[in-house]
C-alpha positions in Angstrom: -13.1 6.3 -10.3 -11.5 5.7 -7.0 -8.0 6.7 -6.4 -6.7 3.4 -6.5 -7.7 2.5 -10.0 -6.5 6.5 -10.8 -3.6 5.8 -9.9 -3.0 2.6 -11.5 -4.0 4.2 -14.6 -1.7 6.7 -14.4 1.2 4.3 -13.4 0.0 2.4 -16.8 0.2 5.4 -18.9 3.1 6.4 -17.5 4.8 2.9 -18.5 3.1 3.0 -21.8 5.1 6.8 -22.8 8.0 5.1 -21.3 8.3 2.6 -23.7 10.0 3.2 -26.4 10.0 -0.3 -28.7 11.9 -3.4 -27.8 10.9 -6.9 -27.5 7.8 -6.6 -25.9 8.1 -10.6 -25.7 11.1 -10.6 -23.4 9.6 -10.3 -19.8 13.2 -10.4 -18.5 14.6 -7.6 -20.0 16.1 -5.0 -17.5 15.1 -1.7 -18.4 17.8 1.4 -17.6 17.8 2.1 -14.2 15.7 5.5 -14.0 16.8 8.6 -11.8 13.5 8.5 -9.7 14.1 9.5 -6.2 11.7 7.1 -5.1 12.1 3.1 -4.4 9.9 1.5 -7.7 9.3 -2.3 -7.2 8.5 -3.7 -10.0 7.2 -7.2 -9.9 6.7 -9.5 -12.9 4.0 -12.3 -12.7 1.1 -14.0 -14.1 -1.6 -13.7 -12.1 -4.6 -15.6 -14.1 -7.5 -13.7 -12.1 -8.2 -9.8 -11.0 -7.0 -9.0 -7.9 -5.4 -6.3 -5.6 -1.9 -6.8 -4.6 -0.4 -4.8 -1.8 3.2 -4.1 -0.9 4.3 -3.4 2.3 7.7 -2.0 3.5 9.5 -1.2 6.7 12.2 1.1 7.3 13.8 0.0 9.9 15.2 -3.9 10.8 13.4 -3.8 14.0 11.0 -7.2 13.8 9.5 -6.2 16.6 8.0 -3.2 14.4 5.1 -4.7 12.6 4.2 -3.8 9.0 1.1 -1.1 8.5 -1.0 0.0 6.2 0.5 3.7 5.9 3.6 2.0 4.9 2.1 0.2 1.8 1.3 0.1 -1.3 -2.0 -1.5 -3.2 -1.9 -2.0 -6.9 -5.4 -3.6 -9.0 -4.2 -6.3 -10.9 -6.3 -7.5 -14.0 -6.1 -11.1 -14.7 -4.5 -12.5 -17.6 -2.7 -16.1 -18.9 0.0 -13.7 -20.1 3.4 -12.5 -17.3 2.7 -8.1 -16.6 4.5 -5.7 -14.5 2.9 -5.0 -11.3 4.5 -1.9 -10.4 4.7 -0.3 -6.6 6.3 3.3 -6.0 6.9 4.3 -3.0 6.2 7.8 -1.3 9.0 10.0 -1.4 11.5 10.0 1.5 11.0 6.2 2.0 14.0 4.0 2.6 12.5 0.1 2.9 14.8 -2.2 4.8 12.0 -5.1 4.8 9.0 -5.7 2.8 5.2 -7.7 3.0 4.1 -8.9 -0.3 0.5 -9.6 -0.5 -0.7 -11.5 -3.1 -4.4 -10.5 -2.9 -8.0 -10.6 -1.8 -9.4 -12.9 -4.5 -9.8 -16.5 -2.3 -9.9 -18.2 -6.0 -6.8 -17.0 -7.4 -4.6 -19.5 -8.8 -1.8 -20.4 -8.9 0.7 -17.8 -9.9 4.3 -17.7 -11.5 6.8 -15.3 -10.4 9.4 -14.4 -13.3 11.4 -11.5 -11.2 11.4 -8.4 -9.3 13.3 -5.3 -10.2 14.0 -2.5 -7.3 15.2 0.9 -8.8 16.0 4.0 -6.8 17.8 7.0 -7.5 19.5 5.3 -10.8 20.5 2.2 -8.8 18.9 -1.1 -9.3 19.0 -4.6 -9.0 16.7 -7.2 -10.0 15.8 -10.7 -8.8 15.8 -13.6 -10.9 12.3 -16.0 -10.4 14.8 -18.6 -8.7 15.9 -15.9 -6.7 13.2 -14.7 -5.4 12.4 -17.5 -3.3 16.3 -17.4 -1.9 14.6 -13.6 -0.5 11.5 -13.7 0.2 10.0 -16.2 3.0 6.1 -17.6 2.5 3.8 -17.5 5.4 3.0 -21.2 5.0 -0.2 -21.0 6.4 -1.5 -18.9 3.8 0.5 -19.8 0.7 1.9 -22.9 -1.2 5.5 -22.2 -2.8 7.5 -24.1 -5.7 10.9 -23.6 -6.2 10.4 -25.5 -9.0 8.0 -24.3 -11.0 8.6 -21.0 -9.1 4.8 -20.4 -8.4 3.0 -19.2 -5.7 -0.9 -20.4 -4.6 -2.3 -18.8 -2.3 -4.7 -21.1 0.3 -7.2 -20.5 2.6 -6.5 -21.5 6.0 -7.6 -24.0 8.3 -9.8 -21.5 10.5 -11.1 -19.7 6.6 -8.7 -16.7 7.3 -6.9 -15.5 3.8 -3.6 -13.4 3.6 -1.3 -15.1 1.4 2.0 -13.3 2.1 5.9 -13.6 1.4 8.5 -11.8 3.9 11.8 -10.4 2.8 14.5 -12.2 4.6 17.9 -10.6 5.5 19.6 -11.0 2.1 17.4 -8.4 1.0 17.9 -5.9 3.7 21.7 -6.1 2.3 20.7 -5.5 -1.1 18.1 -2.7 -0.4 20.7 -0.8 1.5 23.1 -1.1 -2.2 21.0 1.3 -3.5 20.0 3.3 -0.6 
């Protein structure tokens, strides 16, 4: 097992002791901010086929820094018609001002719907409704399709067959990430 899907299944066990009843039905439920030191981004979407997601972060506001891969996070996602949790900790000692969400490697994934994302550190947390999460983050249009509407993503392959579908954090959530810094 590679440490990727280790630590996924940890991260899923972990979430599964966590639980402790509830309406499992109610994908927008905010859960008790937790006193983990580290930033944990959760992100709830359906994403109809397997893939590997990948968060990236910055800590400073510098846009001349570019995002890196030691500054990131991957998760395996399986697919399903039904919304999950895809859940991103970051290493201890991080602070993100700006993050890279990248919404795979699988060139036929569908469309997917984006119901919110929930940032919790050190038992502060706020959490970003599916219409608000397109007020934050910022699609690379050359890779992605966004609507506000139906508040999906698709990811596209581009006109020369390169494939990064990606959404930037904009400034409103720099000013939210440092609320719970």
């Amino acid at each position: 097992m590679n440490s990727t899907k280790l630590v996924t299944f940890f991260l899923s066990l972990a979430m599964l002791i966590s639980c402790k009843g509830g309406d499992k039905d109610n994908q927008n439920a905010t859960a008790e901010p937790a006193s983990d030191p580290n930033y944990v981004i959760t992100l709830n979407a359906t994403i109809k086929k397997s893939d590997n997601i990948q968060l990236f972060f910055k800590e400073t506001t510098d846009d001349n820094t570019q995002f890196s891969e030691e500054n990131s996070v991957r998760v395996d996602v399986i697919g399903s018609d039904k919304a999950q949790d895809i859940v991103f900790k970051l290493p201890t000692d991080s602070y993100p001002s700006q993050l890279r969400l990248d919404l795979g490697l699988n060139k036929d994934q569908q469309e997917i719907a984006i119901n919110n994302l929930n940032i919790q550190h050190a038992g502060k947390n706020f959490s970003l409704s599916a219409a608000d999460f397109f007020e934050y983050f910022v699609p690379d249009t050359t890779y992605v399709n966004v609507s506000k509407v139906t508040k999906t993503v698709t990811p596209k392959v581009a006109k020369d067959g390169s494939f990064d579908p990606k959404l930037f954090s904009g400034t409103m959530l720099a000013e939210k990430l440092q609320t719970i810094k």
